[in-house]
C-alpha positions in Angstrom: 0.0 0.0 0.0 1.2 3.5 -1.0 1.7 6.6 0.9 2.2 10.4 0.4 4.8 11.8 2.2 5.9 15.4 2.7 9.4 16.1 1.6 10.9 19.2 1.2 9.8 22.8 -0.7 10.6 23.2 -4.1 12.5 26.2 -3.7 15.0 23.6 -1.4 16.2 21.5 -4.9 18.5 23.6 -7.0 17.6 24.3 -10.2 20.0 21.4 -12.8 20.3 19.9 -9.4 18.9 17.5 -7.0 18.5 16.8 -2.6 18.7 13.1 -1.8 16.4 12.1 1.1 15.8 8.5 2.7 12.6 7.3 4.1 12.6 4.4 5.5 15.4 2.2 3.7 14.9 3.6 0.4 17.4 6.4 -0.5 15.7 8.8 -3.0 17.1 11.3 -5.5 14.8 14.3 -6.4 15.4 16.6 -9.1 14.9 19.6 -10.4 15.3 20.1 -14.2 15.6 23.8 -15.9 12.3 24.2 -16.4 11.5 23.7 -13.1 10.2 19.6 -13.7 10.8 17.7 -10.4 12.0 14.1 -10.8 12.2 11.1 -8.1 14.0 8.2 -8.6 15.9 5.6 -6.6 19.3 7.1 -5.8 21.2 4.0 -7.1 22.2 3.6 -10.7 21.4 0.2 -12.0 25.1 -0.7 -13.1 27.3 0.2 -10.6 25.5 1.1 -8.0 26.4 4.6 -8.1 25.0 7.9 -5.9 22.5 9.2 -9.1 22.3 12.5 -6.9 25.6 13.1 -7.2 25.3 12.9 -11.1 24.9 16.0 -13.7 21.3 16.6 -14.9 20.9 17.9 -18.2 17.8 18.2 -20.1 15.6 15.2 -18.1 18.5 13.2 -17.6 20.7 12.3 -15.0 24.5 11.3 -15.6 25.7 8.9 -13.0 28.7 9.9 -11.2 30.3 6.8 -11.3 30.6 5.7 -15.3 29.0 8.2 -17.3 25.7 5.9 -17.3 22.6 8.1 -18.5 19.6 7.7 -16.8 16.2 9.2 -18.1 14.1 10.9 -15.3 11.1 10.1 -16.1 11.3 6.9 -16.5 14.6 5.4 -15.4 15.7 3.7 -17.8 19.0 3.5 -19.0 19.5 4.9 -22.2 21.7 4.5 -25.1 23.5 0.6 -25.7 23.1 0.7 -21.6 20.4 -1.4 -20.4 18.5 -1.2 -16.6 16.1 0.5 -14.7 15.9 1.8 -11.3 12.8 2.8 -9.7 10.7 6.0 -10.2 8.6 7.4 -7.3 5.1 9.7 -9.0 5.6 13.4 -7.0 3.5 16.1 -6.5 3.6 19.6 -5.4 0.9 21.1 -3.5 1.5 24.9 -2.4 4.9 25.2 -2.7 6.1 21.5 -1.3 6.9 18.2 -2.7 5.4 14.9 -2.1 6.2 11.5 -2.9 4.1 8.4 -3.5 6.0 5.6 -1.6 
């Protein structure tokens, strides 16, 4: 069963940039893309188990830290010859502040 929880204001993720949080034992990136699109998805890339926050976002991507993996956002797929997934988490914003469906 999912729940909503209440992360963090908007205005708290930098713009091309992203805040990891943990609830529970999952550890979640969230981004912010440069128009303003916020992103959720498991921090850990699927190959190497890179820190995804730690990665450069560019467009609605995310470039892992670790070996230049590219992640799409949205959907977290790996993209290019690279293949895997790691989870996406739906978001909201309701005045002014982010939640997550976990």
């Amino acid at each position: 069963m999912s729940k909503w929880y209440k992360i963090t204001e908007v205005e708290n993720i930098p713009l091309m940039g992203s805040r990891k949080v943990e609830i529970g034992d999952i550890e979640i990136a969230i981004f912010k893309t440069r128009d303003g699109s916020i992103f959720a998805i498991n921090n850990i890339c699927p190959h190497k188990k890179g820190k995804l926050s730690e990665g450069l976002v560019h467009e609605k991507i995310v470039t892992c830290p670790l070996h230049n993996w590219e992640i799409d956002l949205a959907s977290g797929e790996a993209l290019g010859n690279d293949t895997g997934c790691t989870n996406v988490y739906e978001n909201k914003i309701e005045e002014g502040f982010i939640f997550l469906n976990i």
